[in-house]
C-alpha atoms as an extended CHARMM CRD file, in Angstrom:
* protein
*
        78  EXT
         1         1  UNK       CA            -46.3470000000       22.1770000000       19.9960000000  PROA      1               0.0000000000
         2         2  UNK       CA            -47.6470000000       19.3090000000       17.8550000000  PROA      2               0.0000000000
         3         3  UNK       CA            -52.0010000000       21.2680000000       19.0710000000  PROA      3               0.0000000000
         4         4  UNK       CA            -50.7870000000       24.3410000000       18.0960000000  PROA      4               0.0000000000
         5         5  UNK       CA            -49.3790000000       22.7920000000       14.7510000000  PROA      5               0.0000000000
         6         6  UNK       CA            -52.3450000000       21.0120000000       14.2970000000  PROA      6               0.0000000000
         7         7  UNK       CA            -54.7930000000       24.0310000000       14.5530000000  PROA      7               0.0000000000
         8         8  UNK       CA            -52.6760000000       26.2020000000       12.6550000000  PROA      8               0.0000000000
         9         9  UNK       CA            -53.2010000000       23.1460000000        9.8280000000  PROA      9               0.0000000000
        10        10  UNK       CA            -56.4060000000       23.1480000000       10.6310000000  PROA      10              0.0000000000
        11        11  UNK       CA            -56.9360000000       26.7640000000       10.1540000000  PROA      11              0.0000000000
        12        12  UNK       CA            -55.2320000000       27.5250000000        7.1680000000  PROA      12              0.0000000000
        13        13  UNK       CA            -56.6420000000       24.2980000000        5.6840000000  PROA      13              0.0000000000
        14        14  UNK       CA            -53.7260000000       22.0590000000        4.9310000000  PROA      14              0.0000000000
        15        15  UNK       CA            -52.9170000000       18.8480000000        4.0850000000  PROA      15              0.0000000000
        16        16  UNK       CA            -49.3470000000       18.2300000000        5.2080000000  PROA      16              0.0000000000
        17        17  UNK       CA            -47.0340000000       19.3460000000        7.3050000000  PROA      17              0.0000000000
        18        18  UNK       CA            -43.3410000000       19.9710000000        6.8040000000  PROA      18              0.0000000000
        19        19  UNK       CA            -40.9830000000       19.7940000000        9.3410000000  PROA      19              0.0000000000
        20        20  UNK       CA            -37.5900000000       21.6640000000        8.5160000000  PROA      20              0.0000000000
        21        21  UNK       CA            -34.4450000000       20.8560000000       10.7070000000  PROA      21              0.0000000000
        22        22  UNK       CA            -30.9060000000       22.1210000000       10.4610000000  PROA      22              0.0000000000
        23        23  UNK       CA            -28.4270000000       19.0780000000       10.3450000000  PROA      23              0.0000000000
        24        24  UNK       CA            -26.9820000000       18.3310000000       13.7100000000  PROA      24              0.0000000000
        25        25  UNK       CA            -30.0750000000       20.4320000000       15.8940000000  PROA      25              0.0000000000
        26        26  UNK       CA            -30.6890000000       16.9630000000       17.9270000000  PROA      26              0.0000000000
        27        27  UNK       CA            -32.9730000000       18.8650000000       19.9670000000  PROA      27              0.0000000000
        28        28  UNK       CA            -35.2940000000       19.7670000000       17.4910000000  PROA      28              0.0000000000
        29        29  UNK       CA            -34.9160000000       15.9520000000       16.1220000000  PROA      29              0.0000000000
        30        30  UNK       CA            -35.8420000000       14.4210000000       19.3140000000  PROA      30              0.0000000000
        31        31  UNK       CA            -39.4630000000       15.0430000000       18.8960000000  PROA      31              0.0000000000
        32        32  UNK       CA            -40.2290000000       14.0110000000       15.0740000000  PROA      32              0.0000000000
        33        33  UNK       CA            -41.5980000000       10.3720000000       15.8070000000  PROA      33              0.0000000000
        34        34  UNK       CA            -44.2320000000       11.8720000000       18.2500000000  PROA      34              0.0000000000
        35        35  UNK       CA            -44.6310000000       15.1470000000       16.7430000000  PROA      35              0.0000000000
        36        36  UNK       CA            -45.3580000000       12.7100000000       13.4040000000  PROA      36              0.0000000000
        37        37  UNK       CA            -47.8590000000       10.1560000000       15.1790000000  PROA      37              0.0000000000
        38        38  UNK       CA            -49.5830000000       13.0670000000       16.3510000000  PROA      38              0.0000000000
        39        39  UNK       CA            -49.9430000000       14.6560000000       13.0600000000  PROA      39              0.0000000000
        40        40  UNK       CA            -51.0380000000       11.8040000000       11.1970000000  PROA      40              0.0000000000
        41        41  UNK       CA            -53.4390000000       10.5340000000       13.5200000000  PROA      41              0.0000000000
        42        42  UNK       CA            -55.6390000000       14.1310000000       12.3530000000  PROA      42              0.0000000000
        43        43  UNK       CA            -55.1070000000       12.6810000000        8.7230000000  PROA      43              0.0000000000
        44        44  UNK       CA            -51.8160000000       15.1350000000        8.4780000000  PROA      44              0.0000000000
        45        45  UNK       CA            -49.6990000000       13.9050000000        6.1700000000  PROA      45              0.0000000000
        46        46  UNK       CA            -45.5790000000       14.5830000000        7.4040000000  PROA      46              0.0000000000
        47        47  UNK       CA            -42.8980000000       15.0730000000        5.8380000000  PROA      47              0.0000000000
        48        48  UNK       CA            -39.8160000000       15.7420000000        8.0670000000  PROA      48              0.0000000000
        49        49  UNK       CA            -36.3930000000       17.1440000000        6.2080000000  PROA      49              0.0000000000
        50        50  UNK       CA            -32.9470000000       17.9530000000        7.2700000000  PROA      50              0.0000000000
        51        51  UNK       CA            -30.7380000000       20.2000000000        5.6250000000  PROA      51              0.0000000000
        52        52  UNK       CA            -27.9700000000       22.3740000000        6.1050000000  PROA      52              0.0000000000
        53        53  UNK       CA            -27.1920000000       25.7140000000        5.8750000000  PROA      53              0.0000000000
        54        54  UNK       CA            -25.5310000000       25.6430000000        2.7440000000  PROA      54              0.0000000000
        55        55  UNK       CA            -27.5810000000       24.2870000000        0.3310000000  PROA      55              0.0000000000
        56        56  UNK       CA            -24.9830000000       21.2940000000       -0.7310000000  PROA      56              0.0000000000
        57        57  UNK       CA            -28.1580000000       18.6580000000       -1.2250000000  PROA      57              0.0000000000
        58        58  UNK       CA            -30.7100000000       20.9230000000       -3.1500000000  PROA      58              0.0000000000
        59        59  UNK       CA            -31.0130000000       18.2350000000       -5.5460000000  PROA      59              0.0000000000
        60        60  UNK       CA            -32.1400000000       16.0680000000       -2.9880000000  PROA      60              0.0000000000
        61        61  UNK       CA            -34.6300000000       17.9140000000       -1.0630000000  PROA      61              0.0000000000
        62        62  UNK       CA            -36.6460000000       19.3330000000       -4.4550000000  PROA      62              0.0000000000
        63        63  UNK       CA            -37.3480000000       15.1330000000       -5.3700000000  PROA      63              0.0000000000
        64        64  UNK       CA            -38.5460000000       15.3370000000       -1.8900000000  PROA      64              0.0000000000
        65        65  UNK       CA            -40.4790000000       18.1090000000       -1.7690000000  PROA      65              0.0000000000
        66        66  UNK       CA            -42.0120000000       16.6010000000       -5.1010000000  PROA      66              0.0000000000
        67        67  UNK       CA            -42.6670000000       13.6920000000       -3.9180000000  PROA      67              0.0000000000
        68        68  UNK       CA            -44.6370000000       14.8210000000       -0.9490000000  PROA      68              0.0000000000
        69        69  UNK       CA            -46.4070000000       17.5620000000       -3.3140000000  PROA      69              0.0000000000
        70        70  UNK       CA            -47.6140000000       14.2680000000       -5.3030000000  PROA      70              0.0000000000
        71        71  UNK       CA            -48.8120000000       12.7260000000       -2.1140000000  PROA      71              0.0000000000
        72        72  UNK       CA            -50.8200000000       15.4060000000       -1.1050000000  PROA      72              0.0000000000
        73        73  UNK       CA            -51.9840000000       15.4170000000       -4.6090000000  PROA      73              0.0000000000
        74        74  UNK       CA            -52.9410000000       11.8670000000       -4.9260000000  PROA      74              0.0000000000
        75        75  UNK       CA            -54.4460000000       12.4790000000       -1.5060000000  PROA      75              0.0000000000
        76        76  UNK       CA            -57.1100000000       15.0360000000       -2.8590000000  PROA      76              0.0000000000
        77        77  UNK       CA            -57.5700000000       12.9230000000       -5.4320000000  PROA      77              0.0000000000
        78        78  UNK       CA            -58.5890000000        9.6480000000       -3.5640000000  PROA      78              0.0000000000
């Protein structure tokens, strides 16, 4: 998963990846540390969020989403 992520990065030319998981999905969660090592080995930068389904934290996850935005930002920049 993480060489098909990377290629599709590659390919559409971007500079971070997000990685979206619904609370309580363990199995998806089980992979994040490798799937992130992987990803920023290429120079990927990673941010990983979990959420649920009903929104309750939107607060939350838009700082976070900002706050990777400026490190791809300040990434560009360097």
């Amino acid at each position: 998963r993480a060489k098909f992520i990377i290629e599709k990065a590659k390919q559409f030319g971007a500079d971070g990846i997000i990685h979206f998981t619904l609370k309580f999905c363990d199995t998806y969660q089980y992979d994040v540390p490798e799937l992130k090592k992987m990803l920023e080995m290429t120079g990927l930068k990673f941010l990983s969020i979990e959420a649920d389904c009903l929104g309750s934290n939107m607060g939350q996850l838009k700082t976070r989403f900002e706050s990777f935005k400026e490190i791809l930002q300040n990434k560009e920049g360097a």
